[in-house]
C-alpha positions, 0 to 999 in steps of 0.5 A, a space after each residue: 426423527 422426521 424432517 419436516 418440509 421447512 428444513 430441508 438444507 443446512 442453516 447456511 442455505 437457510 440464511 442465504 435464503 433469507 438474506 434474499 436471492 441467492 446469486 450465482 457462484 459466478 457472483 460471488 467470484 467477482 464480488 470477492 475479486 472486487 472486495 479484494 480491489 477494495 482491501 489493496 486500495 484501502 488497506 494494504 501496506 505494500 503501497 505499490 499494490 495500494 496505488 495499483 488498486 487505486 488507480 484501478 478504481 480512479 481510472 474506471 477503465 474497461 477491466 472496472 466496468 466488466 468486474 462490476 458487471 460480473 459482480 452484479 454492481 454498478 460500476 458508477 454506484 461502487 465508484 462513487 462510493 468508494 472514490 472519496 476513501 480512495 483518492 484519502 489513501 492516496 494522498 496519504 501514501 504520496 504525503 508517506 513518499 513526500 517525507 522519505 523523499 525529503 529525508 534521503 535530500 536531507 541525509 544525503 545533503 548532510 553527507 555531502 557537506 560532512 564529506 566536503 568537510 572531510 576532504 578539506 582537512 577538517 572535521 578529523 578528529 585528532 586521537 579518536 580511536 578508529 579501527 586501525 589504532 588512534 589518529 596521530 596528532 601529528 602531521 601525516 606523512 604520504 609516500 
């Protein structure tokens, strides 16, 4: 069988060829680094690394501009494209944080008032069967 000049490579080359020009490995590092930056700010679900990648992006510091250049971007094109979707998940996450925050208040507010209760003498059940046996209903003793 005889190749002919049109295809020399594999088919992968052949469509990367295609697509336009191929970048350099180097290239496609960094845009991997920065595709993952976009993963973490907008998909993870460890939100300390979610919040991390966003304020990487909100903050367009000097690391920012350097992946965007090595990747062959625009820093002020990828930020602008991407910061409405960001600044979203972040109020997203801190409105996640707002209602654990409220209900630990709520549940430890719950506790304290139970737990006044408790030392004041009310609030005990008599005869509810606990651990050690059943509460008295009569008077306690103290040694």
């Amino acid at each position: 069988m005889v190749k002919s000049a049109r295809s020399r490579g594999t088919a992968n080359n052949n469509a990367i060829e295609l697509g336009g020009a191929r970048k350099e490995p180097e290239h496609n590092l960094w845009t991997a680094v920065l595709a993952k930056a976009a993963d973490d700010a907008l998909f993870t679900t460890n939100y300390r690394e979610a919040l991390l990648a966003i304020n990487w992006f909100e903050n367009e510091g000097v690391d920012f501009k350097r992946v965007c250049q090595y990747a062959g971007r625009n820093h002020e094109y990828v930020s602008r494209k991407i910061l409405k979707q960001v600044r979203e998940r972040k109020r997203k996450i801190k409105e996640w944080e707002e209602g654990i925050r409220q209900r630990i208040e709520g549940g430890m507010a719950r506790k304290m008032a139970l737990w006044s209760l408790q030392k004041r003498g009310k609030g005990r059940e008599k005869g509810r069967k606990h651990k050690g046996g059943y509460h008295s209903a009569g008077p306690r003793i103290e040694i």
